[in-house]
BAZA-81091 format. One record per residue (C-alpha): residue in three letters; x, y, z; residue number from 1. Coordinates in Angstrom, 1 decimal, padded with zeros to 4 digits. Example, Ala and Ser with C-alpha at 12.3 -4.5 7.8 and 13.67 -1.06 7.14 Angstrom:
# BAZA-81091
SITE,aa,px,py,pz,i
SITE,ala,012.3,-004.5,007.8,1
SITE,ser,013.7,-001.1,007.1,2
***
This chain:
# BAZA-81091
SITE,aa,px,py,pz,i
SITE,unk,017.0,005.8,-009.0,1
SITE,unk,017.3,008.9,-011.0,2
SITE,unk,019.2,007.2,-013.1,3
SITE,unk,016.3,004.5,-013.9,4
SITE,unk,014.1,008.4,-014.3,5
SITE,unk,016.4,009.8,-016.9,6
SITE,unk,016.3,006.7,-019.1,7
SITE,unk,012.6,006.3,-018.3,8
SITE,unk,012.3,010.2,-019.6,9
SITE,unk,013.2,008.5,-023.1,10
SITE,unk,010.7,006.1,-022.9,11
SITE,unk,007.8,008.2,-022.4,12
SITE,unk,005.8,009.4,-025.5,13
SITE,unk,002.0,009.5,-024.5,14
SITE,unk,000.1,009.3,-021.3,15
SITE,unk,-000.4,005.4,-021.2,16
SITE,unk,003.5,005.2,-021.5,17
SITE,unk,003.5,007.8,-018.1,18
SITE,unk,000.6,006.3,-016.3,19
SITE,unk,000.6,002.9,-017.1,20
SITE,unk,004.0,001.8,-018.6,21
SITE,unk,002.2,001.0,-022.2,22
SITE,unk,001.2,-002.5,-020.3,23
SITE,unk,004.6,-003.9,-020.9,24
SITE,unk,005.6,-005.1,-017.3,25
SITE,unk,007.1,-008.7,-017.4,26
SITE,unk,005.9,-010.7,-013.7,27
SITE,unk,009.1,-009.7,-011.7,28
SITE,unk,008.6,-006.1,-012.5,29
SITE,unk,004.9,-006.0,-011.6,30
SITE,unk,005.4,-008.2,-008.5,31
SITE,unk,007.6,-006.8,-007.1,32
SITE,unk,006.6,-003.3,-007.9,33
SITE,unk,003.2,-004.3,-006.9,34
SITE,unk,004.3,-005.5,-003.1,35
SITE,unk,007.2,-002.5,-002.5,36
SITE,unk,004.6,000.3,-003.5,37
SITE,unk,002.2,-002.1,-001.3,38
SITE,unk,004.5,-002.2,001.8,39
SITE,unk,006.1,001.1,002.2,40
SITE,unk,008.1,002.4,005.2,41
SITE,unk,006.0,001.0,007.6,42
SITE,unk,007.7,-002.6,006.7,43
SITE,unk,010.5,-001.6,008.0,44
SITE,unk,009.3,000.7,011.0,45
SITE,unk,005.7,000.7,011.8,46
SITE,unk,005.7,-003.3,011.9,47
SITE,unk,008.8,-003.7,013.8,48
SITE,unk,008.2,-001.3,015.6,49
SITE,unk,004.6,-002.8,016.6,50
SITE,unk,005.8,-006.4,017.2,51
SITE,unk,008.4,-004.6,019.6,52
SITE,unk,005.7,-002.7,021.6,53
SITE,unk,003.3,-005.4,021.4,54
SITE,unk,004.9,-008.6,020.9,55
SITE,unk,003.4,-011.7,019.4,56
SITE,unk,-000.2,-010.5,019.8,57
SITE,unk,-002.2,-008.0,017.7,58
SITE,unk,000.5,-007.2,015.2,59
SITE,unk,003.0,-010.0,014.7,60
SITE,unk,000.3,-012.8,014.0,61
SITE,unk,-003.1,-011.8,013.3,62
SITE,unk,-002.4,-009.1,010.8,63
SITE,unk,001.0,-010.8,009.1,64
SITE,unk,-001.6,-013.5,008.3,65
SITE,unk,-004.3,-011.1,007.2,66
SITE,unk,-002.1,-009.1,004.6,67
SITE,unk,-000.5,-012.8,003.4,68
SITE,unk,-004.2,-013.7,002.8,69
SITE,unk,-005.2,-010.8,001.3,70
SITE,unk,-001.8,-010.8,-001.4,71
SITE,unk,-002.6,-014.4,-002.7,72
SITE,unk,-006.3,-013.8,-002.7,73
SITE,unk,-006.0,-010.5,-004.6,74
SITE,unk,-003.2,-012.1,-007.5,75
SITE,unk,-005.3,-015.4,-007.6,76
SITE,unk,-008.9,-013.5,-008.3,77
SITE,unk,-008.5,-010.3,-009.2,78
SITE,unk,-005.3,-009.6,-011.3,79
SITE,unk,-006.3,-011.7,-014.1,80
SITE,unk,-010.0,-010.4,-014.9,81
SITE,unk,-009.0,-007.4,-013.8,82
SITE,unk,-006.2,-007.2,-016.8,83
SITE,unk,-008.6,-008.5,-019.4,84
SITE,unk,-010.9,-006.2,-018.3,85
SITE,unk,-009.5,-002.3,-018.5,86
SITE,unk,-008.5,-003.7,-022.0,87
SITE,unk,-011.6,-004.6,-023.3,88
SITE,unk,-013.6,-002.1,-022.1,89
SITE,unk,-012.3,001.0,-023.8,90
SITE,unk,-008.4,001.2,-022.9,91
SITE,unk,-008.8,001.9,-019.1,92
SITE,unk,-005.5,003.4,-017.8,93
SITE,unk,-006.6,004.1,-014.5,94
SITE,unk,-009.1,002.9,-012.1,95
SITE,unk,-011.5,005.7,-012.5,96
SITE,unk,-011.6,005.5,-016.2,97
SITE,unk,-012.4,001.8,-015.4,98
SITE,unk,-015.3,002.4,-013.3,99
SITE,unk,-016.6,004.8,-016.4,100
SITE,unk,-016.1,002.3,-019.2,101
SITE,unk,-017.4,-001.1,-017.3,102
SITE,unk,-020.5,000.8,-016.5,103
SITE,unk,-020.8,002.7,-019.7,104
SITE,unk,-021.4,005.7,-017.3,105
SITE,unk,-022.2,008.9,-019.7,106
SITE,unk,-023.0,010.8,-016.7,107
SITE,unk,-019.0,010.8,-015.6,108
SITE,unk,-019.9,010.5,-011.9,109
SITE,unk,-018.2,007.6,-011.1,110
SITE,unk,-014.8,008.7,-012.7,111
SITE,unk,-015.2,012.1,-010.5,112
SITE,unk,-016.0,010.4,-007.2,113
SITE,unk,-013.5,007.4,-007.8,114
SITE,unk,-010.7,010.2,-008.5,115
SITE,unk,-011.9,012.3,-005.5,116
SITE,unk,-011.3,009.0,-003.1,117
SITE,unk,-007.9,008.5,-005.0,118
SITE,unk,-007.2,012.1,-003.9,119
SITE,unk,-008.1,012.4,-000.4,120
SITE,unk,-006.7,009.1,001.0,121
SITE,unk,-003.4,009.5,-001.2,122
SITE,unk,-002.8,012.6,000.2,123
SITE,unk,-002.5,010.9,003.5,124
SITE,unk,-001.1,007.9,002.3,125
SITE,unk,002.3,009.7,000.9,126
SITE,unk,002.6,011.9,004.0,127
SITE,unk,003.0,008.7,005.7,128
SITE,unk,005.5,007.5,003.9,129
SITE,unk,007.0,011.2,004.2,130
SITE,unk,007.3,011.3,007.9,131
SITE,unk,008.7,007.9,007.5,132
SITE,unk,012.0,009.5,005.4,133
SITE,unk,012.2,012.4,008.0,134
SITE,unk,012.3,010.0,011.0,135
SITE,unk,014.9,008.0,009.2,136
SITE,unk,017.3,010.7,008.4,137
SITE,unk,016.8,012.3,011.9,138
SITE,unk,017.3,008.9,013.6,139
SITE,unk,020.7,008.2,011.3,140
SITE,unk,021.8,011.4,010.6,141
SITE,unk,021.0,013.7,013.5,142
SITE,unk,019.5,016.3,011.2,143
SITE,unk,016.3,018.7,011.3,144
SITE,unk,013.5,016.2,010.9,145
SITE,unk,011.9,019.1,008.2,146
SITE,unk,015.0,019.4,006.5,147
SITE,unk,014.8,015.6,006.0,148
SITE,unk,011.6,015.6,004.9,149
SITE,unk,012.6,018.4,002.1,150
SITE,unk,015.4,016.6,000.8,151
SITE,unk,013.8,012.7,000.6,152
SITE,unk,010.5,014.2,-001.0,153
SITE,unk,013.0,016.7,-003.7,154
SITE,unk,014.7,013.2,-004.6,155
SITE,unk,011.2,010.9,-005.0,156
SITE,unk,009.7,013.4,-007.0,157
SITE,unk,012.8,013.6,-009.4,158
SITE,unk,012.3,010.7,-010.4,159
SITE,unk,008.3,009.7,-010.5,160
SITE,unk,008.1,013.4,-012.3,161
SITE,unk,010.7,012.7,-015.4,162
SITE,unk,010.0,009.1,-015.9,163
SITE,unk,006.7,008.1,-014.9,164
SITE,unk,005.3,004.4,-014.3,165
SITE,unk,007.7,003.2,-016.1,166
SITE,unk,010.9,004.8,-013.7,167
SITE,unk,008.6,003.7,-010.8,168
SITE,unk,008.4,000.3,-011.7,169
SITE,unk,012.0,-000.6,-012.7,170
SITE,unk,012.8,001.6,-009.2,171
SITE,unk,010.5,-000.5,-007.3,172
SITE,unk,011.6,-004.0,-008.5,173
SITE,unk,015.3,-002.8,-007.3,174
SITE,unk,014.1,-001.4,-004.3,175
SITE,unk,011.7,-004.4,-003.3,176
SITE,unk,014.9,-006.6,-003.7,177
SITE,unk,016.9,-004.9,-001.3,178
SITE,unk,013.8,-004.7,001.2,179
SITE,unk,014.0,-008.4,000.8,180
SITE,unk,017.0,-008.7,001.8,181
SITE,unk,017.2,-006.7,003.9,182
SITE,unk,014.3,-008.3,005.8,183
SITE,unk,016.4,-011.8,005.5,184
SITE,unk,019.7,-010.9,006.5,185
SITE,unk,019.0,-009.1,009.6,186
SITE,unk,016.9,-010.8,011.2,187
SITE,unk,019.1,-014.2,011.0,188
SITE,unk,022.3,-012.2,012.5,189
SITE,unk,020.1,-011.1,015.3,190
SITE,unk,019.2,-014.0,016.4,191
SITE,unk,022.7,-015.3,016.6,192
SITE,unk,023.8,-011.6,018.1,193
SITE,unk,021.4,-012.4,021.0,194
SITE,unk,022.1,-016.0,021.4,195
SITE,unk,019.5,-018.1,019.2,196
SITE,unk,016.2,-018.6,019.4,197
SITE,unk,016.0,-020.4,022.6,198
SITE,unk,017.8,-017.2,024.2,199
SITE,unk,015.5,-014.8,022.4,200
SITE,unk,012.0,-016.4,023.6,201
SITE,unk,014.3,-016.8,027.4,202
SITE,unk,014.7,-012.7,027.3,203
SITE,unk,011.5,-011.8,026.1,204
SITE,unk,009.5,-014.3,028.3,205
SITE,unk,011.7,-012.9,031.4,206
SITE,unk,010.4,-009.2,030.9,207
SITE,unk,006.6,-010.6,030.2,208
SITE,unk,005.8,-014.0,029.2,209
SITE,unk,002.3,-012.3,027.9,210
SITE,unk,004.8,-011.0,025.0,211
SITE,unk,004.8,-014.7,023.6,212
SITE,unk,000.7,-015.5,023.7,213
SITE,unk,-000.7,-014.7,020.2,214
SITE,unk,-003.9,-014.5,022.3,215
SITE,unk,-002.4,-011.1,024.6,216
SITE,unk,-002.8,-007.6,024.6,217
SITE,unk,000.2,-005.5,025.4,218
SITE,unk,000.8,-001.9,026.0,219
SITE,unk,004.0,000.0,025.6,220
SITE,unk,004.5,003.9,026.1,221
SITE,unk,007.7,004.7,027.5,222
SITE,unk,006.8,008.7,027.9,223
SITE,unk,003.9,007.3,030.5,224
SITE,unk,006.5,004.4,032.3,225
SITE,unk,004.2,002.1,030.6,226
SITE,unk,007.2,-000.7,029.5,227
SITE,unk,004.9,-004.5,028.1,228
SITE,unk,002.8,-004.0,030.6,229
SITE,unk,000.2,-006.7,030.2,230
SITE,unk,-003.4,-005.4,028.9,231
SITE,unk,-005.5,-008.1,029.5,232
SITE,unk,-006.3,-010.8,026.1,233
SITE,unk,-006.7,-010.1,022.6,234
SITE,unk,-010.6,-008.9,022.2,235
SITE,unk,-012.6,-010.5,019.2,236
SITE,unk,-012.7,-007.1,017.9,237
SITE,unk,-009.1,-006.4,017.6,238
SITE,unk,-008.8,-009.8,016.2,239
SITE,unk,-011.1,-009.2,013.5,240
SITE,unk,-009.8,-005.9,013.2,241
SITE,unk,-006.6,-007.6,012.7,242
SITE,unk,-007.3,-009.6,009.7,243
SITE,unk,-009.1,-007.0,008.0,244
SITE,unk,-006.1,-005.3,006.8,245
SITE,unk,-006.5,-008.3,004.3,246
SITE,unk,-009.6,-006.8,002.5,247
SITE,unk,-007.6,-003.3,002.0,248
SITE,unk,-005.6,-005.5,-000.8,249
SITE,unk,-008.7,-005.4,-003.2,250
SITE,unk,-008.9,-001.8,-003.3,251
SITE,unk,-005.8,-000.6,-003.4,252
SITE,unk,-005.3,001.8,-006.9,253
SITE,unk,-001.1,001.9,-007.1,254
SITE,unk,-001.3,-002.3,-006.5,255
SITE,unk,-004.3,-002.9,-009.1,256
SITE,unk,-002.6,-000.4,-011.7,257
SITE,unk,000.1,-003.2,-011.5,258
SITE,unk,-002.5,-005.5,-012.4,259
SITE,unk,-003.7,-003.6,-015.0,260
SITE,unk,-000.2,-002.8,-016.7,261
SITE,unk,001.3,-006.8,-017.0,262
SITE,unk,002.3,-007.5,-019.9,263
SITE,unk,-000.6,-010.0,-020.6,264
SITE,unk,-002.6,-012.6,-017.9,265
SITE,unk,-001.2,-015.2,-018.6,266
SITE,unk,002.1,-013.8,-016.8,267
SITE,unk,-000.1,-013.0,-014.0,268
SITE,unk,000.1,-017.1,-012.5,269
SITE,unk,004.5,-016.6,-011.6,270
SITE,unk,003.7,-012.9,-010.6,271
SITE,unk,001.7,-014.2,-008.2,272
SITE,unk,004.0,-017.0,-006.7,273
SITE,unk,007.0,-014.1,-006.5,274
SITE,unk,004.5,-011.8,-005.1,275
SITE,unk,003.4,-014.6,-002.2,276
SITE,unk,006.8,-015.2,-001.2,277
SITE,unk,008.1,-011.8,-000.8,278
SITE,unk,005.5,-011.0,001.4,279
SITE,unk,005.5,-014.1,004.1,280
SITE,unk,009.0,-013.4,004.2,281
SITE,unk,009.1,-010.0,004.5,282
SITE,unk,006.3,-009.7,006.5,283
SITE,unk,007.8,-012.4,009.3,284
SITE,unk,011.7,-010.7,008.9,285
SITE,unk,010.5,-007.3,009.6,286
SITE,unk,008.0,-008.7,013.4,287
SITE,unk,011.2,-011.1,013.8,288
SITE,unk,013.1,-007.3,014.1,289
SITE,unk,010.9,-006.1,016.5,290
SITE,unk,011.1,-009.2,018.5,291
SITE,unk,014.9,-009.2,018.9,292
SITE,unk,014.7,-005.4,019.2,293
SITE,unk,012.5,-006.3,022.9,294
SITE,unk,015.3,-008.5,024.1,295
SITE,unk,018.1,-005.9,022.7,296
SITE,unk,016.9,-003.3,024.7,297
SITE,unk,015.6,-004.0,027.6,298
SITE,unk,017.9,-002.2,029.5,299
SITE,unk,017.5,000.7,027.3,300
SITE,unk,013.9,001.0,025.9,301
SITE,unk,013.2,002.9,023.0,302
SITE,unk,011.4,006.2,023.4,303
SITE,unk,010.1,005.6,019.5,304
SITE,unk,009.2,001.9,018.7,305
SITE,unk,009.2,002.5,015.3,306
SITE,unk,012.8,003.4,014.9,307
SITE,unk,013.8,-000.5,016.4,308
SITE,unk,014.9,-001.5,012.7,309
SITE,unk,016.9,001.1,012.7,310
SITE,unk,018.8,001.3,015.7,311
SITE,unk,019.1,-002.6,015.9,312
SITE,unk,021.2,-002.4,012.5,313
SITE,unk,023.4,-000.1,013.7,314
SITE,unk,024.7,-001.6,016.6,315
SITE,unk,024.8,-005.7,015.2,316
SITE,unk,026.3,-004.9,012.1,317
SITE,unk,029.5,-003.4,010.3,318
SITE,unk,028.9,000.2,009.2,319
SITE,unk,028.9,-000.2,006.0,320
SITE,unk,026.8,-003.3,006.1,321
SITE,unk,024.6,-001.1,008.1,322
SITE,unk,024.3,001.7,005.5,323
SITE,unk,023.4,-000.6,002.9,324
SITE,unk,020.6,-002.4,005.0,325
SITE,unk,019.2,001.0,006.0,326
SITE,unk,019.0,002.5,002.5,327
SITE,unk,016.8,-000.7,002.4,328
SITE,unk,014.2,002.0,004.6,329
SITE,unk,014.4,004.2,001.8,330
SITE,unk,013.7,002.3,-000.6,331
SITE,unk,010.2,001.4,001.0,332
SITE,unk,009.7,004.8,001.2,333
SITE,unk,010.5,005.8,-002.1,334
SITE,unk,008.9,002.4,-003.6,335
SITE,unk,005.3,003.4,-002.0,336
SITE,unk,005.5,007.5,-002.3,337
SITE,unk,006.5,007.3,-005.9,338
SITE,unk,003.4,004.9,-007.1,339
SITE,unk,000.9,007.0,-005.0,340
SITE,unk,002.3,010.6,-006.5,341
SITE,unk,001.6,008.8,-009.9,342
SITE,unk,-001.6,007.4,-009.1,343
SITE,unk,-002.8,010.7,-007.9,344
SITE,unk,-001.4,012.5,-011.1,345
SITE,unk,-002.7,010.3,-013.2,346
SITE,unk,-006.3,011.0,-011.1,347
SITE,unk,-006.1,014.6,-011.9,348
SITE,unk,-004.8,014.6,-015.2,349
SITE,unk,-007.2,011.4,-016.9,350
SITE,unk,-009.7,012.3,-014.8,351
SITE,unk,-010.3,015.9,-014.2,352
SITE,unk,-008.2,017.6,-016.6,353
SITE,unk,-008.1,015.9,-019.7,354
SITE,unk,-012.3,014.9,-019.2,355
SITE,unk,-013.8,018.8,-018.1,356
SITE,unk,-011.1,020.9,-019.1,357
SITE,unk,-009.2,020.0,-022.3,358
SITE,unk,-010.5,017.1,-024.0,359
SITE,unk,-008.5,017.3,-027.5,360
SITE,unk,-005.2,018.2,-025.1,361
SITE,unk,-002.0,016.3,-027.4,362
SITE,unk,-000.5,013.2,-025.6,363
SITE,unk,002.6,015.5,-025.1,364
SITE,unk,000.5,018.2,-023.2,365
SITE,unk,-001.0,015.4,-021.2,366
SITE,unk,002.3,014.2,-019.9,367
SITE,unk,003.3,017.3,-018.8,368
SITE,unk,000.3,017.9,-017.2,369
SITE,unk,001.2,014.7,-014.9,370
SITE,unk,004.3,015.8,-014.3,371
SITE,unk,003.3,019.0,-012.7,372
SITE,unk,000.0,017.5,-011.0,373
SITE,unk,003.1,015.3,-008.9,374
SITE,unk,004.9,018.3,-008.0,375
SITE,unk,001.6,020.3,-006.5,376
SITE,unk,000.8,016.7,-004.6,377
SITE,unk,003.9,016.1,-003.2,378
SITE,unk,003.5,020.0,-002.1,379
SITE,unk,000.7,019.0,-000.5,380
SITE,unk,001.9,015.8,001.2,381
SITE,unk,004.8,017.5,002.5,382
SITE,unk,002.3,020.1,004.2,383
SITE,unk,000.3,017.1,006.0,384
SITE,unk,003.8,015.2,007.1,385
SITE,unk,005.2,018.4,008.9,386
SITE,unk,004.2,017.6,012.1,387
SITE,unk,005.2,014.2,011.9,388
SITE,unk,002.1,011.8,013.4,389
SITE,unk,002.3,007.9,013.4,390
SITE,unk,003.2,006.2,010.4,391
SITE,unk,001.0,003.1,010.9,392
SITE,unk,-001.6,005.3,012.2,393
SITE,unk,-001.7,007.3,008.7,394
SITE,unk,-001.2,003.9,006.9,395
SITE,unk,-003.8,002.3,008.5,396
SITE,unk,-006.6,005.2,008.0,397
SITE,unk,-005.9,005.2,004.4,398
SITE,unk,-005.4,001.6,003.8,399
SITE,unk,-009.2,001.2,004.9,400
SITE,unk,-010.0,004.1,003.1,401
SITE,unk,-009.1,002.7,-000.4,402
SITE,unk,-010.0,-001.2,000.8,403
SITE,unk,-014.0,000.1,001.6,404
SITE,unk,-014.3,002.8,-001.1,405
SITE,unk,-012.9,000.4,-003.8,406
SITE,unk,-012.6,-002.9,-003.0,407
SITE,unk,-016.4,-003.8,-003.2,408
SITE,unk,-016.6,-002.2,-006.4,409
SITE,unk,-014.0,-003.8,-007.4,410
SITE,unk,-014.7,-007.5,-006.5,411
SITE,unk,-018.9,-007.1,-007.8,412
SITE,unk,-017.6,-005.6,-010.6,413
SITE,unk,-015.6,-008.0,-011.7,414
SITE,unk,-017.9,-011.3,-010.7,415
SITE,unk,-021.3,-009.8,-010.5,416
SITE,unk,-023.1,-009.2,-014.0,417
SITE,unk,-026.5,-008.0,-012.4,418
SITE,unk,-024.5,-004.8,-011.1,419
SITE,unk,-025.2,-001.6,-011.9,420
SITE,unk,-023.5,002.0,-012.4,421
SITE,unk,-025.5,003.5,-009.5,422
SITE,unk,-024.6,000.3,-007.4,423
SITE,unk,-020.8,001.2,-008.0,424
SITE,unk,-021.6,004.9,-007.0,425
SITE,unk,-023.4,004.4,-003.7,426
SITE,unk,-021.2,001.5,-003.0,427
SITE,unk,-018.1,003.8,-002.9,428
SITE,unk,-019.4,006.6,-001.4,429
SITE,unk,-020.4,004.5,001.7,430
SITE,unk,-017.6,003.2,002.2,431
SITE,unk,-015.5,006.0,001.5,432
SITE,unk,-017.6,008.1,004.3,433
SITE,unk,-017.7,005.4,006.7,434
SITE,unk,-014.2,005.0,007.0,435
SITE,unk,-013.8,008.9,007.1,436
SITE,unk,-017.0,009.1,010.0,437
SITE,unk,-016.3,005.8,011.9,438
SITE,unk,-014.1,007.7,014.6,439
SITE,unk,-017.2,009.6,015.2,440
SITE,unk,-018.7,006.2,017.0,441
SITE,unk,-016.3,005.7,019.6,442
SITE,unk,-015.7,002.1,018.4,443
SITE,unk,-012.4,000.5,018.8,444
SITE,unk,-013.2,-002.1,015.2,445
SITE,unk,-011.0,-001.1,012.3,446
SITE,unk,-012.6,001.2,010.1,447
SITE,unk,-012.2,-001.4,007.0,448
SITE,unk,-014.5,-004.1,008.8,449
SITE,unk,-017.4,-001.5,008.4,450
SITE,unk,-016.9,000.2,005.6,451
SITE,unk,-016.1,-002.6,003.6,452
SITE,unk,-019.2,-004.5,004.7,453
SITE,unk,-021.6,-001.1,004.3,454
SITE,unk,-020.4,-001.1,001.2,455
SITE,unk,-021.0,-004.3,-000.2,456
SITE,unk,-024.6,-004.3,001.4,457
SITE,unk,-025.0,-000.8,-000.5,458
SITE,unk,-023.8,-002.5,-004.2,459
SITE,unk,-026.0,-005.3,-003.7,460
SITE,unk,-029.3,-003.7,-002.6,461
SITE,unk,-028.8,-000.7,-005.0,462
SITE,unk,-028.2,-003.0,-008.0,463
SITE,unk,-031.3,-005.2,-007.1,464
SITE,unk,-033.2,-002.1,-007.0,465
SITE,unk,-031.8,-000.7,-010.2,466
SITE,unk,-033.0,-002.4,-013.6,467
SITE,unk,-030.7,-004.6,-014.9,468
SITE,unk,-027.2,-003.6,-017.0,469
SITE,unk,-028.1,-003.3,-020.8,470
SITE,unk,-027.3,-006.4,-023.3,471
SITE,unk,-024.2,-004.8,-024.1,472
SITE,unk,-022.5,-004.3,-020.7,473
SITE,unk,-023.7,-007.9,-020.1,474
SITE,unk,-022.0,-009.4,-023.0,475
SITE,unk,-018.7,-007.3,-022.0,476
SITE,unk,-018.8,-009.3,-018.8,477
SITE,unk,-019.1,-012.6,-020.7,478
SITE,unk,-015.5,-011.7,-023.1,479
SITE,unk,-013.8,-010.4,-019.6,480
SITE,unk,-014.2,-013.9,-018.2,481
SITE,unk,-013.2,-015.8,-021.0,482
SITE,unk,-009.8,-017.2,-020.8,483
SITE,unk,-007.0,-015.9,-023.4,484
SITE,unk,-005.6,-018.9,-025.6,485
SITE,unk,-002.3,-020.0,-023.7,486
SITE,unk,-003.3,-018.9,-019.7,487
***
């Protein structure tokens, strides 16, 4: 990996090179980048480690089938238009600057509250994946869990801080491989390590047949005694709640820069197909994990679900197999953090530096300016991740954060040509505070199901109120759509 951010060093001459790779990523590169910076360490622990507390309920179906959704839905609608579109309309290299040149927005405001959003949820988002690295090395190593997190965050920012987009992308299509599999292999030895399938669904239906009904709830909390205790069923809510992690997809910056940066759209159709298959697969290998991990150790349960990959590995396989397959943990780690450290450089140097403070700043100073903005985010990060906190928990809250804040905007701004700047404004900011104030209400529904709904009621009746975009924004629209010769 450092390797890949020396070379990449080389390669970077301006700030489009750093932020966005000069748009030169063939469809393997930007799918897989795009789905190991989407999946992170929770793929490997936070999943598992959810279909091993709950079972087949909440986790292992209804959100698996949300996220798969989501994926095709997002390549299939929203890569293609979305690539034409931050070319046409004044170079966009980030999302923010996006927002700005689709609206013709003089007034800046939707750059500075896009980048704010980037920001705040980011900052979340990497400490996630932070705390993941520090429960890894503790659980395999035995270490300090903030020594850990010291030494995986000083090797991730190595990297992202010499070589940019273009050392995170190369990095990310090798490390989405071996998350692949990694998320094959293991959970086919497993199954023959406990006895096949039939012996699997024998075990786990011995310790709580509710474990195997899609329709369940289960609770697990072995600091209360609380060991698949049934819960009662599966409530509508956390159903819906469920499936909403789909809708995140649309609004995700680090996946839709990958979008942006393809080579061209028409490479967009086989990007999509690898992108599709990488995540059913994954998605299924990694709840598979858990799964096995529930029949494993039942004599033994885990105080810390999320660490079932890990401790599975080490016990069914040879050492060495076992190093290799949880360096695959790592890799999700590094795959996520490293795209969101860029995306939130690239937020304060585009967007706040270069736009208030320097504006005739030399490409050179520009990319030095992202390098450092990495180092004081990462700073940051580490500071939230120090007292550790659940992974999926801190995944979750930012996943909805980005999905209602952007993914609205996103979607009307790319297939609604009656939409206006101060639709896009208000849309955001609802559903960025929604999803910030919704634990406020006491309700148990996913943040993203109300924020991404407020949201889209907010772009809508805003833009009907607003007058209508001038001819020239209008006729923008109409090139966007058009299809390039060849697609």
């Amino acid at each position: 990996m450092l390797a890949i951010g020396v070379i990449s060093y080389r390669m970077t001459t301006n700030l489009s090179d750093y932020v966005l790779g000069g748009r030169k990523l063939n469809s393997w590169v930007a799918a897989l980048s795009a789905q190991a910076s989407d999946m992170s360490g929770w793929l490997l622990l936070g999943l598992p480690g959810a279909a091993y507390a709950s079972g087949m309920g909440l986790w292992s179906i209804w959100i698996a089938i949300g996220l798969a959704v989501g994926t095709m839905i997002n390549w299939q609608y929203v890569a293609k238009p979305l690539r034409r579109y931050t070319e046409l309309a004044g170079e966009s290299i980030t999302i923010s600057e996006y927002f700005e040149n689709r609206f013709h927005d003089k007034s800046r405001l939707l750059r500075v509250v896009s980048a704010i959003f980037i920001l705040i949820f980011f900052l979340f988002y990497t400490a996630s994946g932070l705390v993941a690295g520090g429960v890894l090395f503790e659980s395999v190593f035995e270490i300090d869990y903030t020594t850990a997190l010291l030494v995986g965050a000083l090797v991730i920012i190595s990297y992202t801080f010499l070589g940019g987009f273009i050392a995170v992308s190369w990095t990310d299509l090798f490390q989405g491989s071996l998350m692949f599999f990694a998320l094959l292999i293991t959970p086919i030895v497993a199954i023959q390590h406990i006895g096949g399938l039939d012996a699997l669904f024998a075990t786990i239906g011995s310790i709580n047949v509710d474990l195997l009904d899609v329709n369940k709830n289960v609770s697990y909390n072995l600091g209360e005694g609380i060991l698949w205790t049934s819960a009662g069923a599966l409530s509508f809510v956390g159903i819906v709640s469920a499936l909403a992690w789909g809708l995140g997809y649309f609004g995700q910056p680090h996946i839709l820069a990958r979008f942006m940066a393809i080579r061209s759209a028409k490479h967009v159709p086989k990007a999509r197909l690898i992108s599709v298959v990488w995540v059913v697969l994954s998605l299924y290998g990694a709840i598979v994990v858990g799964f096995v991990g529930i029949a494993l150790f039942a004599d033994q349960p885990l105080a810390n679900p999320e660490t079932v990959f890990i401790d599975l590995v080490q016990i069914i396989f040879n050492p060495w197999v076992a190093g290799i397959l949880l360096a695959a943990i790592l890799a999700a780690i590094m795959s996520t953090i490293d795209s969101q450290l860029l995306v939130s450089s690239s937020a304060l140097t585009e967007d706040f530096y270069r736009t208030f403070f320097r504006k005739d700043a030399s490409q050179t100073e520009l990319v030095w300016v992202g390098r450092f903005a990495v180092i004081v985010i990462a700073i940051v990060a580490v500071m939230l991740a120090w007292n550790k906190g659940s992974i999926l928990e801190l995944v979750a809250y930012a996943w909805a954060g980005f999905g209602a804040a952007f993914g609205p905007a996103i979607i009307f701004s790319l297939f609604w040509k009656r939409m206006t700047r101060n639709g896009a404004l208000v849309g955001m900011i609802v559903g960025g505070l929604t999803v910030i104030l919704w634990e406020y209400t006491g309700s148990a529904m996913y943040e993203m199901v109300p924020g991404f709904l407020f949201s889209s009621i907010a772009i809508v009746v805003v833009s009907l109120m607003d007058k209508e975009p001038s001819a020239e924004i209008q006729a923008e629209f109409e090139r966007a759509h058009k299809p390039i010769s060849g697609e």
